[in-house]
N, C-alpha and C positions, 0 to 999 in steps of 0.2 A: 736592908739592902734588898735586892731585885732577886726572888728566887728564880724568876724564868732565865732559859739557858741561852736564848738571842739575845738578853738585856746590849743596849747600844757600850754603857758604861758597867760593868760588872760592878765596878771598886767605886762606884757611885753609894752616898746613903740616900736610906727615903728622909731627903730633907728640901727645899724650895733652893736653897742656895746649889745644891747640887742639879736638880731638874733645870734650873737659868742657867747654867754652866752646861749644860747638855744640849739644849735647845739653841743657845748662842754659837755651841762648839758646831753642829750638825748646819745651820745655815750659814756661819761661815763660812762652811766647808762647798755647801751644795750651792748656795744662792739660788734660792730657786727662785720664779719668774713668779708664783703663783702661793699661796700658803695657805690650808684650807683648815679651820679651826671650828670647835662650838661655838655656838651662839654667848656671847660674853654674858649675855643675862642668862642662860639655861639656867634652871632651876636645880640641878643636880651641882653641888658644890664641888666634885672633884671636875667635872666639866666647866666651870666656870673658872677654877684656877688652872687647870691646863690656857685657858683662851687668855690669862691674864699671864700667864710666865712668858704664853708665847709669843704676844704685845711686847713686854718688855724686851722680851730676847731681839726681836726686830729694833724697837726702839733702840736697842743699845747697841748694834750694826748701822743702824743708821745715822750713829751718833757718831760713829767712827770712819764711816762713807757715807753722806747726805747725798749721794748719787741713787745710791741703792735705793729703791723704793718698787717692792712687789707687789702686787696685786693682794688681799688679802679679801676673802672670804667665809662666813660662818654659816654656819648651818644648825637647825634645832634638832635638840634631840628629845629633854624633857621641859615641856611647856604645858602651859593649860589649853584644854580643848586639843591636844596634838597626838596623832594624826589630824589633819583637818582635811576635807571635811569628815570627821565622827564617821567611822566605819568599822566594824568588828569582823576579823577574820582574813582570809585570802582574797585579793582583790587587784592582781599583778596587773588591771589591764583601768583602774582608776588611776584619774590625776591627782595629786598633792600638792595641798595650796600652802602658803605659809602659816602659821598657827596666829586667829586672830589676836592675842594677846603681844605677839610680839610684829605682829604688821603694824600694828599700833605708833611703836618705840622706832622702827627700823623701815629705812626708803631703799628705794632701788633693787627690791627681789628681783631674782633673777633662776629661770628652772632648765634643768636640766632632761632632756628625752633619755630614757632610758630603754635602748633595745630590750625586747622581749627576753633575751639570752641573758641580759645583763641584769634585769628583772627577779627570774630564777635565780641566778647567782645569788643576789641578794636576799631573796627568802630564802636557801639553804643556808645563808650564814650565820642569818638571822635564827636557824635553827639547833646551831652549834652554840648558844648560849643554851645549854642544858640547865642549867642551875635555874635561869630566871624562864627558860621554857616552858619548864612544867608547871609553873602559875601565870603565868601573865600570854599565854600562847596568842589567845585572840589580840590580844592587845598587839605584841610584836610583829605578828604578820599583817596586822593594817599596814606598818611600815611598810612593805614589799608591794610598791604602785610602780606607775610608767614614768615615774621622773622623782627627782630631787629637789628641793629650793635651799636658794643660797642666797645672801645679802653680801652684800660689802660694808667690811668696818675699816675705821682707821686707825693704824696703828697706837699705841699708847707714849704720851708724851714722855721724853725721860727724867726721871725726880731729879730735880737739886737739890744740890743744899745750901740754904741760905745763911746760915748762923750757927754756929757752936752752941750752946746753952740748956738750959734747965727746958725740959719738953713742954710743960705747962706753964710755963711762965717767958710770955714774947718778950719782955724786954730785956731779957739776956739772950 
């Protein structure tokens, strides 16, 4: 379970059937117009299955109102060559382009201006990860430039199921 004291669900376990049950419970609720997720390929596995629970949680609202249909967007967080362009250190007043590794895979980026003020904001928060601060500094303050990039993904389809039977063996 969630030892943090804001957890959404306390009586939730750390389990997938409970995170899709969480993520389905919270946009049912909100509907939001917009849903901003990681990058579905990021390299970092608990980011890649958040981007995957929350595909299906959409899918499976949409499965139940085909009206619904949000806007969904991802964002990189660990990719190769990322920050791009390769920069080490403070640099609040550089732009950030998308990581050519996954410009590659993914069409229609899309960047974000990030006020000066909103800039700052972000390297200080970027500074409140103290654990991963005190090794990787240079590296997490490249993050803190004058914009964002975000792609658009599409939702993930909803699994059926086709047939009762033996997993490995199609013709049952």
């Amino acid at each position: 379970s969630s030892p943090y004291p804001l957890t959404y669900n306390p009586e939730a376990t750390y389990s997938g059937a409970d995170l899709l049950a969480d993520l389905t419970a919270i946009l049912r609720q909100e509907r939001p117009d917009l849903v901003v997720i990681p990058h579905p390929v990021d390299e970092h596995p608990d980011h890649r299955a958040l981007a995957a629970f929350a595909r299906l949680a959409l899918a499976t609202l949409q499965e139940e109102d085909p009206v619904y249909r949000p806007d969904v967007l991802a964002y990189p967080i660990h990719s190769e060559q990322y920050p791009f362009p390769p920069r080490k250190g403070l640099n609040l007043g550089a732009m950030l382009l998308p990581p050519p590794a996954l410009a590659q895979v993914s069409e229609g980026w899309v960047r974000l201006s990030l006020s000066e003020e909103d800039a700052v904001r972000k390297y200080l928060a970027i500074g409140a990860y103290r654990s991963q601060y005190a090794t990787l500094r240079s590296l997490l303050e490249a993050f803190a430039r004058a914009n964002e990039v975000f792609v658009p993904v599409e939702t993930a389809q909803p699994l059926v199921t086709l047939a009762e039977g033996e997993p490995f063996r199609p013709d049952t």
